[in-house]
C-alpha positions in Angstrom: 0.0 0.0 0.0 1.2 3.0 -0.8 1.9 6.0 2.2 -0.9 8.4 2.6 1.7 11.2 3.9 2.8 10.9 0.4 0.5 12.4 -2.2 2.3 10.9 -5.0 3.8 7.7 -5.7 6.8 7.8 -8.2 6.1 4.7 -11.0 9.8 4.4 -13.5 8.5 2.7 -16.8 10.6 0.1 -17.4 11.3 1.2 -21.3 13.4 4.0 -23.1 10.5 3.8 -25.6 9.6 7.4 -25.7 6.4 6.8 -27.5 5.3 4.1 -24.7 6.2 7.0 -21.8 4.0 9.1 -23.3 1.5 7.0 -24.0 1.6 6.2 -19.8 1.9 9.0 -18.7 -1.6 9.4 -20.8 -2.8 6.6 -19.4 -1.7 8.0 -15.9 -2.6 11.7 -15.7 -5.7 11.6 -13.3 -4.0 8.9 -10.7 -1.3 10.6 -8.1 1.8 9.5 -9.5 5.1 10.8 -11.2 5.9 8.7 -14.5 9.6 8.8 -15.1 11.5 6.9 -17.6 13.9 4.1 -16.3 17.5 5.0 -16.3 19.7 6.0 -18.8 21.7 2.8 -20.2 20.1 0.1 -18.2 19.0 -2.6 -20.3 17.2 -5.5 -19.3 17.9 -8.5 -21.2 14.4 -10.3 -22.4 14.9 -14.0 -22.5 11.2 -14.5 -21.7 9.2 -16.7 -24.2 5.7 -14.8 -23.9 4.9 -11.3 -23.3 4.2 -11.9 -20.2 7.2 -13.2 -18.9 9.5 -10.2 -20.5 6.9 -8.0 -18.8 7.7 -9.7 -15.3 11.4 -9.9 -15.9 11.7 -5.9 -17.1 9.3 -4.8 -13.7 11.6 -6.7 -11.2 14.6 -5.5 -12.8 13.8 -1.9 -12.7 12.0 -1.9 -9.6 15.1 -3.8 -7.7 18.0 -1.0 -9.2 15.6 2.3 -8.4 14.0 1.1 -4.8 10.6 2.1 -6.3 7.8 0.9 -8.1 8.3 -0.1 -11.9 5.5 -0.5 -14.7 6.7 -2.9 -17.3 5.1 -3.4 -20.8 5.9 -6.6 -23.2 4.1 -5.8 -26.4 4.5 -6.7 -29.9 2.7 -7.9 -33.0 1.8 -11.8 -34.0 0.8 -12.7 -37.5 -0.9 -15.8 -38.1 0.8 -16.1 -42.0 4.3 -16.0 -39.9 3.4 -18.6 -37.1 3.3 -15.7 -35.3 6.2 -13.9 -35.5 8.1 -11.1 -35.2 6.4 -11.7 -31.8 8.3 -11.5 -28.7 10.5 -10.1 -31.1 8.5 -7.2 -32.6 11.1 -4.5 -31.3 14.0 -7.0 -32.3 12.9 -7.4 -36.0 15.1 -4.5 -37.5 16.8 -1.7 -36.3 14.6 1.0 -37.5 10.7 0.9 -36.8 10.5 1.9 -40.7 13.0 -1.2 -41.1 10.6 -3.6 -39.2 8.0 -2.2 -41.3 9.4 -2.8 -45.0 10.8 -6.2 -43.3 7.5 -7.0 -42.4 5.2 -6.3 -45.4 8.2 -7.9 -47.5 7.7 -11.1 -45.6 4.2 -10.9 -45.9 4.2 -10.7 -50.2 3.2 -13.8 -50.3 0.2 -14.4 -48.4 -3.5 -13.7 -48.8 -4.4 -13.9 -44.7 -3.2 -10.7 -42.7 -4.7 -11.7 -40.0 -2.7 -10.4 -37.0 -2.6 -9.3 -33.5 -1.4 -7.0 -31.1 -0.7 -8.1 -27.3 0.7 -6.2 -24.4 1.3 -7.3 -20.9 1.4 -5.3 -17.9 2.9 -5.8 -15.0 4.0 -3.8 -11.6 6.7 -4.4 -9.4 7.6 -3.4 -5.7 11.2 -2.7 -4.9 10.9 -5.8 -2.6 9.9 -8.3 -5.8 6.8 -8.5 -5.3 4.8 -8.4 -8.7 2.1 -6.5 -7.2 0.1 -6.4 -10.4 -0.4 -8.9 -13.7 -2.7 -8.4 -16.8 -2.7 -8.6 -20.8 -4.7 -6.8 -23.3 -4.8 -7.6 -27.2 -6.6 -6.2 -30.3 -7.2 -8.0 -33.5 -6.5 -7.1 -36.9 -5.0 -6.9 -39.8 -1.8 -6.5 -41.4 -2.0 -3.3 -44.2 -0.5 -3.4 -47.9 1.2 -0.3 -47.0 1.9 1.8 -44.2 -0.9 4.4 -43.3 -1.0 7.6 -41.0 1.1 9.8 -39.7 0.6 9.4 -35.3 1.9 6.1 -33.5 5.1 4.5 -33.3 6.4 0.9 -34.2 4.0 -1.3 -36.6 1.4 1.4 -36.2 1.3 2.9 -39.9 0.6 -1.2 -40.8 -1.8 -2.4 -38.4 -5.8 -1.7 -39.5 -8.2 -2.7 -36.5 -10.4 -5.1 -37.4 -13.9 -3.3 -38.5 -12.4 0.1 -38.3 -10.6 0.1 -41.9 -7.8 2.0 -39.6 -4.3 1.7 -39.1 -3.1 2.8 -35.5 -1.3 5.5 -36.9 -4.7 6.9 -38.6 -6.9 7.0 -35.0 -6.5 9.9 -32.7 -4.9 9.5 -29.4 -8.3 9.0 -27.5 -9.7 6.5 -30.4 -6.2 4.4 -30.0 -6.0 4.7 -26.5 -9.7 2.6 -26.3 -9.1 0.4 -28.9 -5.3 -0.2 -28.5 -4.3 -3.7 -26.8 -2.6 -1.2 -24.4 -5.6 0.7 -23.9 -6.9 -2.7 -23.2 -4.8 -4.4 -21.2 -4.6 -0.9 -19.0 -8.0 -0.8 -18.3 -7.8 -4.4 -17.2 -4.8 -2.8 -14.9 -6.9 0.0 -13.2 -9.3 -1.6 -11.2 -6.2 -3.0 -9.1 -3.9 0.6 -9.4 -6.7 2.2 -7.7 -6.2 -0.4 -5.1 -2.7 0.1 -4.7 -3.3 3.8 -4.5 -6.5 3.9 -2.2 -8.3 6.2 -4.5 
């Protein structure tokens, strides 16, 4: 539980991933807490074989070398065509995200099904390692032809939510934010951060 003399909690992301700090810190803004970034050259190294795993490994990690609570994320992309891959490896596929991208759709040539999904686990830590907090979130849909849209980051200007005829990259922040599988898998989250906060 977190001190009542203290109005706010400070929460490090475990990521560098400036686009996943904002979208927190989003996600965040009405609950008493600081979002910070975790620190500069830490890396954590993601041996996990599901999201959900990399999520708990990151969360322990950070929350362990800062002495305060640590929000971890393990997201990525699965295509059905690719046995799901890039996977657990989404942020591993190339070096670029426009790299991932053209590796992606060139992978993809040959297939009629784009079916596909996004995932993201959550997962909050306690400086003592206790995981205080576990869910996972996921939206369907499909892989695009070509990249679409100008917001987002990562596979965004490719992935079209299924019955939207949208890429990520083409929905405004509060449209993505609801539909998103980290939209999702936050409000999964909240119930139990409002918990941990008492509010």
């Amino acid at each position: 539980m977190r001190n009542n003399d203290s109005p706010e909690i400070s929460l490090v992301v475990a990521s560098h991933n400036s686009g996943k700090i904002k979208e927190f810190r989003q996600l965040l803004s009405s609950y008493p807490v600081n979002v910070i970034c975790q620190p500069e050259g830490f890396n954590v190294e993601e041996t996990g074989k599901t999201f959900a795993e990399n999520a708990r490994l990151k969360a322990l990690s950070v929350a362990r070398l800062t002495g305060e609570w640590s929000l971890a994320d393990d997201s990525g992309l699965s295509v059905k065509a690719l046995a799901g891959a890039p996977g657990v490896y989404s942020a591993r596929y190339a070096k670029t995200d426009e790299e991932r991208i053209q590796r992606l759709l060139r992978e993809m040539e040959p297939f009629e099904d784009r079916t596909a999904f996004f995932s993201c686990a959550l997962c909050i830590a306690s400086p003592n390692q206790e995981i205080l907090l576990e869910v996972e979130g996921k939206c369907e849909g499909l892989i695009a032809r070509a990249p679409r849209g100008k917001e987002g980051f990562g596979y965004d200007p490719i992935f079209e939510v299924i019955k939207t005829g949208l890429t990520y990259a083409e929905l405004g922040r509060e449209e993505k934010q609801f539909m998103s599988h980290r939209g999702r898998a936050f409000s999964l989250l909240e119930p139990g951060i409002k918990r941990l906060l008492e509010v």
